[in-house]
N, C-alpha and C positions, 0 to 999 in steps of 0.2 A: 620412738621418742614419746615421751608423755603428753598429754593435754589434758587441759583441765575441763571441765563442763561450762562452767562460765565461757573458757577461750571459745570452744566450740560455738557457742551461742552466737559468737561477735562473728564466726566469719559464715553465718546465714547471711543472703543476700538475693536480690532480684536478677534473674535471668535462669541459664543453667545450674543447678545444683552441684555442689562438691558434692564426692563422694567418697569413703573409706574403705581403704584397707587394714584391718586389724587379727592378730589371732586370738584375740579374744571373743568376737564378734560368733563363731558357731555355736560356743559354748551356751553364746547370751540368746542368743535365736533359737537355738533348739527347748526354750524354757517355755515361749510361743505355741499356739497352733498356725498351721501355715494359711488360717482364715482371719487372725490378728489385722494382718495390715492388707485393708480392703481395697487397697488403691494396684496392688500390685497381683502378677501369677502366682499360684502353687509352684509352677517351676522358677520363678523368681526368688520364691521363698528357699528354696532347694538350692538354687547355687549361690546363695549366702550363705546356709547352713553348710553347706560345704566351703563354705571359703572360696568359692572360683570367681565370683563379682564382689565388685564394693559395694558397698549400703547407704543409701543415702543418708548425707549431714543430720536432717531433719528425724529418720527414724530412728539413725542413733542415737543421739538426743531422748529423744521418747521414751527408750529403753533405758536409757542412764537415771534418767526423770525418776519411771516407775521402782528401778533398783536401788535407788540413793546409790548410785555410783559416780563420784567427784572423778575423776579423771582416767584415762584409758592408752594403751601403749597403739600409738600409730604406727604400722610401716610405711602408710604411702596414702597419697591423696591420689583421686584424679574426676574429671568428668567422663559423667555416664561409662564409665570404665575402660576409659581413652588411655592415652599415654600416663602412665606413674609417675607419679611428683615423690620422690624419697628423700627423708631426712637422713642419713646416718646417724648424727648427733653434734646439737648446737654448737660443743665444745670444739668441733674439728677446727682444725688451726685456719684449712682453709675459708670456713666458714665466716670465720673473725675478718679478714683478708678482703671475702667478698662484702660483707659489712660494711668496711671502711672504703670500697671502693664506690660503693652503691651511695653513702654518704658524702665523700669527697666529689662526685661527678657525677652522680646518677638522681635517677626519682623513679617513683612510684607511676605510673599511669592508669587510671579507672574511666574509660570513657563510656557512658550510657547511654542507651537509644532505644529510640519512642517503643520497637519492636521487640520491646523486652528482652535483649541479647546486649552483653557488654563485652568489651574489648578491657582487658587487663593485660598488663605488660610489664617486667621490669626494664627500664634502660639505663646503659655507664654507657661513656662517652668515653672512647683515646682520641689520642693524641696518632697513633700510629694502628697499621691496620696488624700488624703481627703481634703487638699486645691484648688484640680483642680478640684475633685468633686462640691466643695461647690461651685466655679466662674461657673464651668459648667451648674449649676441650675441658678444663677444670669444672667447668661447672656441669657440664656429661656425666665426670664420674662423680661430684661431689651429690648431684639431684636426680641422675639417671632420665635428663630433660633435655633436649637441641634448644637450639635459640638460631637468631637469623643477625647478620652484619648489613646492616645500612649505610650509604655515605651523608656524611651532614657537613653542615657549615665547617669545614675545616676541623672535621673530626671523624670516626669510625662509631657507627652508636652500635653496643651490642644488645638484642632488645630478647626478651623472652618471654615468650608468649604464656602464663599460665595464670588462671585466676586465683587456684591453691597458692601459689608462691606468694604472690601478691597479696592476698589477703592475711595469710599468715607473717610475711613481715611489716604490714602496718598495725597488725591487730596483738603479738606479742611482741612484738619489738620496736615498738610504736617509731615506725619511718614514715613521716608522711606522705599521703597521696597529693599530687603533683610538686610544684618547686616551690616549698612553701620554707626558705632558706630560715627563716627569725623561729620556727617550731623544732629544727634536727637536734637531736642530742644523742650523747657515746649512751647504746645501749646499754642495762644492765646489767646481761650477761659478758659483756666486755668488762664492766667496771669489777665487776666481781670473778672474773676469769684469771689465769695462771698468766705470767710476766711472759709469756709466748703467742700467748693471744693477743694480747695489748700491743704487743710489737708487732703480729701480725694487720689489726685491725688499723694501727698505724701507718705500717708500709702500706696497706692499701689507701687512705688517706693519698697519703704521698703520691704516691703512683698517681693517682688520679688527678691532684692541685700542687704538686711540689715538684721542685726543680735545683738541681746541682751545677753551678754556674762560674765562671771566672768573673770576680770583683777585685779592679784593678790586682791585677796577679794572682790572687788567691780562691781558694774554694770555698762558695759561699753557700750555705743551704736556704732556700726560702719555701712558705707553704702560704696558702692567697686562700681567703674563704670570704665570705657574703656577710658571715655571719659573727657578729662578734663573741657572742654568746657561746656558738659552737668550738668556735676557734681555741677562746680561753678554756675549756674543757680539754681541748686538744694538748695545751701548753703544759697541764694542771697531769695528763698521763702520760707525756715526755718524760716531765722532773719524776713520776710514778716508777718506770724503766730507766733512770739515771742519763737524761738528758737535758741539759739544764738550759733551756735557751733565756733571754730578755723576753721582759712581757709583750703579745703583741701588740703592733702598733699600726692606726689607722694611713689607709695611702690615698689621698683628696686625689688623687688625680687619677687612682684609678676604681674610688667607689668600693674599695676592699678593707679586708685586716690579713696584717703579716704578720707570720712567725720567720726572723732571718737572723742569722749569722756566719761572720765571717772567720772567728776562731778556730785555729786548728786544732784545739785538742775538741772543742764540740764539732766541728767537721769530720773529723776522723773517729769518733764516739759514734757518730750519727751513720754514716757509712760502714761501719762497722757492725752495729747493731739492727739498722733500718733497710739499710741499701741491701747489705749482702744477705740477710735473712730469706733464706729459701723458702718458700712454698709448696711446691710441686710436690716436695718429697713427704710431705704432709697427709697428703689426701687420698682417704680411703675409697676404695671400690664401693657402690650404691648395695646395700640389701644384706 
């Protein structure tokens, strides 16, 4: 996937360095002597130029600097050439999916300490523990990354331990770090994405703050956010994917905004298109 220099730039940071994997990165190294970059071995400089280590954030950069080269194809991030952080590609449906689930339930974590070492994490929150199982597996093949299930307050957090993830979804797809509910909004790449992404970045919403429920007799849908701001965004790519709910409306007694209805043809619309929309079968293999 692409990055641009400027992006690069934003996910420097204090503590352990990211590192790249690129195959562009031999071509651009071998232009070098292997006495260039004085901080590092000759044999350090060799298994860049061979492609078998990532390169640090910072000397890539340097190198883009000196080339006037705007942007670069990444395969994979990782520390000190630990575990692979892999993008496939933004557009994957399940991507959109983990987007709005990450939105709907989740946040960003960036904890710092005096020791120069930081703790980065993503976490969503279920409802049940075989839901955070199942993303737990999708997000395997969608990043080629494990994560770990914790019990919480009457929930399952699924938490993922990487500082590449993290910084790359607060820094291009601006998700805030920690639960800062009044700053979330539907990414770009959602708003300008294909009526399967939208639906899927939706279902993950849902999945995360919504619920299908009997109101006196009937099937009702509701979705509960913090945020008012957010919410009406959310209402605004319903009607986008032909779901047409009431505007939301605030609930004093429980500190929220709803999106509900109890109409059958927008309940069977909504199930139809929201509920039953598959995932799984979406998501490609990492690399």
């Amino acid at each position: 996937m692409k990055f641009t220099l400027s992006l690069l730039k934003n996910l420097i940071s204090r503590g352990q360095e990211i590192c790249i994997f690129s195959k562009q990165i031999p071509s651009l190294i071998s232009k070098y002597p292997s006495n260039k970059f004085t901080k590092f071995s000759k044999r350090t400089y060799y298994f860049w130029k061979k492609g078998l280590r990532p390169i640090p954030l910072s000397i890539l950069i340097l190198i883009m600097e000196e080339k006037g080269i705007k942007e670069i194809n990444i395969s994979a991030f990782s520390i000190k050439g630990g575990n692979k952080l892999i993008f496939n590609s933004e557009k994957e449906i399940f991507f959109s999916y983990f987007l709005g689930l990450l939105l709907g339930d989740g946040c960003l974590i960036h904890t710092k300490k005096d020791n120069n070492r930081n703790t980065c994490l993503v976490q969503i929150s279920f409802r049940h523990k075989e839901e955070s199982e199942k993303i737990k597996l999708l997000c395997q093949k969608m990043f080629n990354i494990s994560s770990s299930i914790y019990n919480g307050k009457g929930c399952f957090n699924l938490c993922i331990f990487s500082k590449p993830l993290v910084f790359i979804l607060n820094k291009k797809y601006e998700i805030p770090i920690g639960k800062k509910y009044s700053s979330i909004k539907i990414p770009k790449i959602i708003l300008n994405g294909t009526s399967k992404n939208k639906i899927a970045f939706l279902k993950g919403v849902f999945d995360s703050d919504g619920n299908i429920y009997l109101h006196r007799n009937r099937k009702s849908v509701q979705l509960r956010q913090k945020s008012e701001k957010f919410l009406r965004e959310i209402y605004e790519l319903f009607k986008n994917v032909g779901i047409n709910f009431n505007h939301p409306y605030y609930d004093k007694a429980n500190n929220s905004w709803v999106l509900w209805s109890s109409k059958k043809e927008l309940v069977d619309n909504f199930i139809n298109k929201i509920t039953n929309f598959k995932i799984e079968a979406s998501v490609a293999q990492p690399g």
